[in-house]
C-alpha positions in Angstrom: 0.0 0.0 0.0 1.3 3.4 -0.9 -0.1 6.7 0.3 1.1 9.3 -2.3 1.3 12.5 -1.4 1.1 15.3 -4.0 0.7 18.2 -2.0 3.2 21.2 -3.1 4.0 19.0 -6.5 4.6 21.1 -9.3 4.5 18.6 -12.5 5.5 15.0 -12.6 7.8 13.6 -14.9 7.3 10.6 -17.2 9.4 8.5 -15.6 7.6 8.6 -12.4 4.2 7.8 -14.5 5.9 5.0 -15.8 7.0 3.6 -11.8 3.5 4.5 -10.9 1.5 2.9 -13.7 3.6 -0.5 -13.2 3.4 -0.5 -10.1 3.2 -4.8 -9.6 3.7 -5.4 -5.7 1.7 -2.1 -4.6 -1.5 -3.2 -3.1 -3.5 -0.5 -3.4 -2.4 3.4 -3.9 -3.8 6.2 -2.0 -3.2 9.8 -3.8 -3.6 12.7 -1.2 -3.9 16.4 -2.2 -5.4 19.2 -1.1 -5.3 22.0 -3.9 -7.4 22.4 -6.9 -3.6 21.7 -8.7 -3.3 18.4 -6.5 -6.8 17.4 -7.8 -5.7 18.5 -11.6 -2.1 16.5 -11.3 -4.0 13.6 -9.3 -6.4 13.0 -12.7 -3.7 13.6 -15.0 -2.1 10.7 -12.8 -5.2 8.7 -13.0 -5.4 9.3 -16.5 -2.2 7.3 -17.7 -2.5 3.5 -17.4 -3.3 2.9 -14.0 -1.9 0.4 -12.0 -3.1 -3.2 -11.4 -4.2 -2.3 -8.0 -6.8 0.4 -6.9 -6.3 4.2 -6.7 -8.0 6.3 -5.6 -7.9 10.4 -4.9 -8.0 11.9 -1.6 -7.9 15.1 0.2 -8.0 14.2 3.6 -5.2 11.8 5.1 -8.1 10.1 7.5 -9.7 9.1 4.5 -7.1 7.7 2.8 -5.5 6.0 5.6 -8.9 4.0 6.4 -9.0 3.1 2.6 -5.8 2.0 2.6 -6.5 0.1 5.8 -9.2 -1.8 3.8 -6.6 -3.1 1.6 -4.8 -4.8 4.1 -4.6 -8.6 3.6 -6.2 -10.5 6.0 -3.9 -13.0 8.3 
C-alpha cells in the first residue's frame, strides 16, 4: 500500500508515471492532495494506465488511511 502525497508537487515527470502505472507489488495506492492543482495532477495521474491495483484520490489523510487500511490482507 502506498499513500502518495502530492501536496506542493509542481508537475511529474514521465518517468515517475511509468513507476507508478507499473506498479506490480503495490496493493493498493492512495493519492492525497489538497489544492485544486493536487486534484488536476492527481487525474492527469489517473489518467495514464493505471496500475493493477486500486487508486484512488484523496484530500483528507483520515480518509485515505482507512481506505488504505481496507486493503490490508487478511492473516
Amino acid at each position: 500500500m502506498v499513500l502518495l502525497q502530492i501536496t506542493g508537487v509542481g508537475s511529474v515527470s514521465r518517468e515517475a508515471v511509468g513507476v507508478y502505472s507499473e506498479a506490480k507489488t503495490v496493493r493498493a495506492f492512495a493519492i492525497l492532495g489538497s489544492t485544486p492543482v493536487d486534484r488536476v495532477i492527481a487525474h492527469g495521474l489517473l489518467g495514464h494506465p493505471k496500475p493493477e491495483c486500486p487508486t484512488e484520490y484523496f484530500t483528507e489523510l483520515n480518509g485515505a488511511l482507512h481506505w488504505l487500511l481496507q486493503h490490508v490482507p487478511a492473516v
